[in-house]
C-alpha positions as CSV (number, residue, x, y, z in Angstrom):
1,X,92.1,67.9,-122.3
2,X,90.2,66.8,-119.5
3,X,87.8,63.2,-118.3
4,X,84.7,63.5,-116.5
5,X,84.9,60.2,-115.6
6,X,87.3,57.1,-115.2
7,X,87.7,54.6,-118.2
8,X,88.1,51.0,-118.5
9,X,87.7,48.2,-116.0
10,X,85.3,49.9,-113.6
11,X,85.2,53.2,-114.8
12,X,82.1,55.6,-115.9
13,X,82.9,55.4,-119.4
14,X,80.8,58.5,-120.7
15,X,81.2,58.2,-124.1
16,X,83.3,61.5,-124.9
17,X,85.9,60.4,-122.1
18,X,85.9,56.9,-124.0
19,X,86.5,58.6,-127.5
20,X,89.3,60.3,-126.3
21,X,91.1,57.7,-124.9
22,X,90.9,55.4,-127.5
23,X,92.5,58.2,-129.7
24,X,95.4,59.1,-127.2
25,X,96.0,55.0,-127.2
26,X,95.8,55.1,-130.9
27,X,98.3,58.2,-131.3
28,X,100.5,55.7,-128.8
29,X,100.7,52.9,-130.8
30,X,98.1,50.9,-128.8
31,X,95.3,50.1,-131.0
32,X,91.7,49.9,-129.1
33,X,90.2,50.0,-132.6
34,X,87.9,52.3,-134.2
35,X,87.4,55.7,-131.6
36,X,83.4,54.4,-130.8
37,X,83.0,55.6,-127.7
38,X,82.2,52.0,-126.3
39,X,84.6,50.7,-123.8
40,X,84.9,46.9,-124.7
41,X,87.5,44.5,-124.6
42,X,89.7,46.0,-127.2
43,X,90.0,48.8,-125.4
44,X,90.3,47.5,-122.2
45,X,93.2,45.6,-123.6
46,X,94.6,48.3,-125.3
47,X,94.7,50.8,-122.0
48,X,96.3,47.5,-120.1
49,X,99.2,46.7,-122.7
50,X,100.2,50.9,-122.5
51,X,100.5,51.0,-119.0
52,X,102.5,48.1,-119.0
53,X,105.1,50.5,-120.2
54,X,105.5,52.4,-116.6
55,X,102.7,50.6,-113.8
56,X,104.0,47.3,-112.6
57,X,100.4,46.0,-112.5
58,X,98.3,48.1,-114.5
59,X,95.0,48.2,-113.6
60,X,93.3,48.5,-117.0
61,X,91.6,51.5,-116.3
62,X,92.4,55.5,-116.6
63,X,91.0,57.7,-113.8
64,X,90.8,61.6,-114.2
65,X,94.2,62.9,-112.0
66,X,95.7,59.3,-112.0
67,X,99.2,57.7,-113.6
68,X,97.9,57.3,-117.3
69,X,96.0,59.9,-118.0
């Protein structure tokens, strides 16, 4: 599985790359709400509080080769 894009704080968020996401955060534990392809606050949030589980400041946003995808 593969992002064209970053998502979250700053990212592209293309809406396919956002759908996945928010299913990998929901198959994590880390609701973002239903998968609808919009990157809001929920899962902005949600991308924040599962990298809090290995960055030391988590940046709230996933990028294509980086640390939480």
């Amino acid at each position: 599985m593969r992002l064209r894009g970053s998502v979250g704080l700053g990212g592209r968020n293309w809406k396919p790359d956002v759908i996945r996401i928010q299913r990998l955060l929901d198959q994590a534990g880390v609701s973002p709400g239903p998968p609808d392809g919009r990157c809001g606050r929920l899962t902005m949030q949600a991308i924040e509080r599962f990298q809090q589980h290995f960055m030391r400041k988590p940046d709230g946003r996933v990028d294509v080769n980086g640390p939480t995808f």
